[in-house]
N, C-alpha and C positions, 0 to 999 in steps of 0.2 A: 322739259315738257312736264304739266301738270299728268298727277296719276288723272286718268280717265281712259276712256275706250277709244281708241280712233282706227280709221281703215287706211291706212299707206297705200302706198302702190304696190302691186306685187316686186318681188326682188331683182326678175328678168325685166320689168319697164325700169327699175331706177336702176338695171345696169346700162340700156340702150340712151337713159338721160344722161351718163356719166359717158357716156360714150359721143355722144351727139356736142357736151363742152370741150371732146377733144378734137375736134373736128377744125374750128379755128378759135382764134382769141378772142373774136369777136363773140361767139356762143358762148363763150366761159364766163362773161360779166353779165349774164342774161338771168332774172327771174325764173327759178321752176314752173310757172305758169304758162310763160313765154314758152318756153322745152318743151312741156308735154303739149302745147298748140303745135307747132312746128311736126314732132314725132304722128300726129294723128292726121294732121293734114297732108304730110307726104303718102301717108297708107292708104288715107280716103281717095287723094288724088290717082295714085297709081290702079286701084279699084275702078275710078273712075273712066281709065286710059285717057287723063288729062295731062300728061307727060311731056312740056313744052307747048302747052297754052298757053295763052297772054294772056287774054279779053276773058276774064275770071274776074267776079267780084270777089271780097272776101270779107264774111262779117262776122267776129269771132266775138265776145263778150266773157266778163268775169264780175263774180260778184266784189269777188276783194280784193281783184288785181293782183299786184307783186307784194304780194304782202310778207312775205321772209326777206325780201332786199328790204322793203320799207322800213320794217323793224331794227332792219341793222345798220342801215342807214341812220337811223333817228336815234340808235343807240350810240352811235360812234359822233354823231353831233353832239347829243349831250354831254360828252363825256371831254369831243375837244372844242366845242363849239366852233364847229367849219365844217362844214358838207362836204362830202365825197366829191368827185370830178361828175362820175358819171351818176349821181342819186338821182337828180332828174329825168335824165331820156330812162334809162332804166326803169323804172314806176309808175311815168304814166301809164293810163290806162291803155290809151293808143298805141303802142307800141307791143301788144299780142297783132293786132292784124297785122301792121306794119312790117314786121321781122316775119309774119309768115309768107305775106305777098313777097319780099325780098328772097324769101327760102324757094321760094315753088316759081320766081322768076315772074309774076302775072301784074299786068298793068288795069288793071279794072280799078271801079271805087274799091278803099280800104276802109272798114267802118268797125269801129270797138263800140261796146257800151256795158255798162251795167246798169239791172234791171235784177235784182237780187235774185229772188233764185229762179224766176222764170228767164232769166238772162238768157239762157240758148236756144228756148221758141223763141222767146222776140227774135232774135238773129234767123228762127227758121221763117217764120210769120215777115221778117223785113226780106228775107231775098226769094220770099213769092212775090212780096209785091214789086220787086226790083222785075221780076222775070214777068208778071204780069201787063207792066206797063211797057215793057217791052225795050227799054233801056240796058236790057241785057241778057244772056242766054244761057248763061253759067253762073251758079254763086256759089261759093264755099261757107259754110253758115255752120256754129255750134260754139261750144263757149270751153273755158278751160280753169282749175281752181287749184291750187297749190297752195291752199292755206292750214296748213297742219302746226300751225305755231302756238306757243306757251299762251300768246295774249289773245288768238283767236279761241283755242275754246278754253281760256277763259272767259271771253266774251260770251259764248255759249251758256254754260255755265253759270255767271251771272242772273241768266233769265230762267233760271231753274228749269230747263229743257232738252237739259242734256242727260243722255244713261248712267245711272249710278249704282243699280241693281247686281246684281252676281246671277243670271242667266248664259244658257246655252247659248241666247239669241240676247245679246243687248239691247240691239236695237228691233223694239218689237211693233215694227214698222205694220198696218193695217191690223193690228191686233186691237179691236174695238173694247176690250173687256178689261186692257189695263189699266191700270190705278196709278200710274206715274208717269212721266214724260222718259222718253228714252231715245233721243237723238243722237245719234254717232257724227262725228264728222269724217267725211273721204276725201279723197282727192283724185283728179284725172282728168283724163281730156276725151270728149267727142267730139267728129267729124261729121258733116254729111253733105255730098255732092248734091246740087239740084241742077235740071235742068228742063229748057222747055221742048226740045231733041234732044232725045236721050243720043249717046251713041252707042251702048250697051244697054240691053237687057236691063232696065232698073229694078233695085228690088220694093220697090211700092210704086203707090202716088197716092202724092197728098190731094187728097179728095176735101178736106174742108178745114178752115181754121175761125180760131176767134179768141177774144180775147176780149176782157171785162177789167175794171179797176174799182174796189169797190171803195164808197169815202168810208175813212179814216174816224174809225173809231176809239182806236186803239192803236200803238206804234206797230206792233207784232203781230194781232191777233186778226182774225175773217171773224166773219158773225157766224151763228153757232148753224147756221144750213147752207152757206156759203154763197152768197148771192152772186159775187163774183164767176166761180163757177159754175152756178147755172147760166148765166150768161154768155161765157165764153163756151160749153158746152154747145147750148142752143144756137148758140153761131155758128158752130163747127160743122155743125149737123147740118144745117141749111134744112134743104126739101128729103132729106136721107130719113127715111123712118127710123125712130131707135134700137126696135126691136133687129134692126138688121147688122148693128154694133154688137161684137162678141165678144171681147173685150174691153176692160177700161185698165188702163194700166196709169194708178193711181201716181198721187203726188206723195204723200201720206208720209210724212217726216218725222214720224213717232211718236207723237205727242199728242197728246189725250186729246185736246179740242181741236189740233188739227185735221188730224185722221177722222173722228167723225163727223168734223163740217164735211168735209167731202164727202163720206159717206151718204150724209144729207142732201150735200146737192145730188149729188147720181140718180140716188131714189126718188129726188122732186123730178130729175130729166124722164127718167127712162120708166117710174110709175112700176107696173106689175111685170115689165119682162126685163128684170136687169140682167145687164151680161155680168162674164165674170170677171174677179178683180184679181189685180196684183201689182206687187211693186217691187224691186230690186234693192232698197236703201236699208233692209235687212242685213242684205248682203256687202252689199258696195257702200254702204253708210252716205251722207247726206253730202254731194259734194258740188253743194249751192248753185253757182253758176253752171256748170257745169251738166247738173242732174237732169234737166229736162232730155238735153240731148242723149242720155244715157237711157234715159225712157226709151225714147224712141228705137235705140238698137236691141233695147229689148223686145219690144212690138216688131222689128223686123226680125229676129230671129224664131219671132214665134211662126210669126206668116211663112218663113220660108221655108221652115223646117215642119209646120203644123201640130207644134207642139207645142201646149199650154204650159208656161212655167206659174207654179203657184209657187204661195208662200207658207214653208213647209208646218210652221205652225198655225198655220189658218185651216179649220177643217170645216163641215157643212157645206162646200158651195159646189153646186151645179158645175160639172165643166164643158166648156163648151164642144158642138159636134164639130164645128167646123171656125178655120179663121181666117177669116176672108177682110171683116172689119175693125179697126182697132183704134181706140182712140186714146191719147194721152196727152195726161194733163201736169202742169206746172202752177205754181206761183210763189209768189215769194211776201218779203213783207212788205204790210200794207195792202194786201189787196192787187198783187197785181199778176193776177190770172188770163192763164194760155192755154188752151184746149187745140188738138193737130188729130184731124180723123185722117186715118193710112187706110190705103186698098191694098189689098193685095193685085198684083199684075196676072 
């Protein structure tokens, strides 16, 4: 691994993953991506008392796929020029839903995709509309990212946006005042049951979504008030006054022009009564595919617990009295923004 910052898994997930390839042979030749979908989906499931459903959609997504088989894969090509047996089923992208509808037993559509880093609202944003149109009454939806590898952030790195500083906080995620890009990379998996009957108590409803794409100006970059986000914002919101969102629980990836595009758009949506902000990829560092969904369980444990989690080195802001509304946002590069307003129940 190159020296730089990165956020692993804590030690008890990567012993439940070392545990889960001994489970059969077939899990041992499996992508870590693959694992921690499968490990999130059986928790979410069980939470859900989905325990021998079928009729489950499942839409998992990943920015980079299997990218530690891939590399080793392509490493051992080179070197004897002949591919592994299993390099292909192995790395497609299709093969996270795949192996998890297999794991959980459920015969619904199975649907992967990546969508960089807003990859797991798309996945929440596609199985409303699956439940919408009425093609189905359950989806498993959220994404999963195992890319902690030498060439991924290097790849990072490259784009000069990765943490390089000697901070308490590397990544000094919604910190508006830095002077440097400080992107971490993480890794992990989220889950989230939806449905159109609940059969437990859910802990929200998605009250509104949207999503924007904005062109292409630049391969990485939003424009500097994030137009994209105001638009999936605006979407989200529908006929909801803003003033009645109490949260924005940001996307804000650490990096100088990111963080304050968004900040811009917020302020363009929500004008003189913004709610309060925060983000987790301080914490959990940026884990691409992945991190939208991890927003979200941040937004659910604020609502359910009614406690505001800030960002310990962000001071001045109002916090809110109450949380009832929460909204959060993704995207990835290129412009391609997802905005998910939660009620609380």
């Amino acid at each position: 691994m190159l020296e730089a910052y990165i956020s692993p898994l804590h030690r008890e997930q990567q012993q439940r993953v070392e545990a889960l390839k001994a489970e059969t042979s077939k899990y041992a030749h499996l992508d870590d991506a693959v694992l921690y979908a499968i490990l999130a989906s059986r928790e979410v499931a069980d939470m859900a008392g989905w325990q021998g459903e079928r009729s489950i959609g499942v839409n998992i997504g990943s920015s980079r796929g299997a990218t530690t088989l891939f590399e080793k894969y392509h490493e051992s090509f080179l070197t004897k020029n002949v591919a592994e047996t299993l390099s292909s089923p192995t790395t497609t992208l299709g093969n996270i839903s795949s192996w998890v509808a297999h794991d959980l037993g459920t015969q619904g559509p199975e649907i992967s995709h990546s969508i960089t880093c807003s990859t797991a609202l798309h996945a929440l944003v596609n199985g409303v509309a699956w439940l919408r149109s009425g093609m189905a009454t359950k989806f498993l939806v959220g994404g999963s990212e195992a890319s902690l590898t030498p060439f991924t952030v290097a790849q990072m790195q490259a784009m000069k946006i990765y943490a390089n500083g000697v901070e308490d906080y590397p990544c000094r995620a919604l910190d508006l005042q830095k002077s440097s890009n400080s992107m971490v990379i993480g890794e992990g998996a989220s889950m989230a049951c939806l449905e159109t009957k609940p059969s437990q108590d859910p802990l929200a409803v998605v009250e509104g979504i949207g999503y924007a794409t904005e062109p292409l100006t630049h391969n990485v970059s939003i424009s500097s008030e994030a137009d994209c986000f105001q638009r999936s914002m605006k979407m989200a919101l529908g006929n909801t006054p803003p003033e009645e969102v109490d949260v924005v629980v940001m996307h804000a990836p650490g990096t100088v022009k990111g963080d304050l595009a968004e900040y811009n758009a917020i302020k363009k949506v929500f004008n003189a009564k913004m709610p309060a902000l925060t983000t987790n990829k301080w914490k959990v560092g940026h884990t691409l595919g992945a991190s939208g969904m991890l927003s979200v369980e941040l937004a659910l444990l604020m609502m359910m617990h009614q406690e505001f989690i800030p960002v310990p080195f962000i001071e001045h802001q109002v916090l809110p009295e109450k949380l009832e509304k929460i909204m959060v946002n993704a995207v990835g590069f290129g412009g391609n923004a997802v905005s998910i307003l939660l009620s609380r129940v």
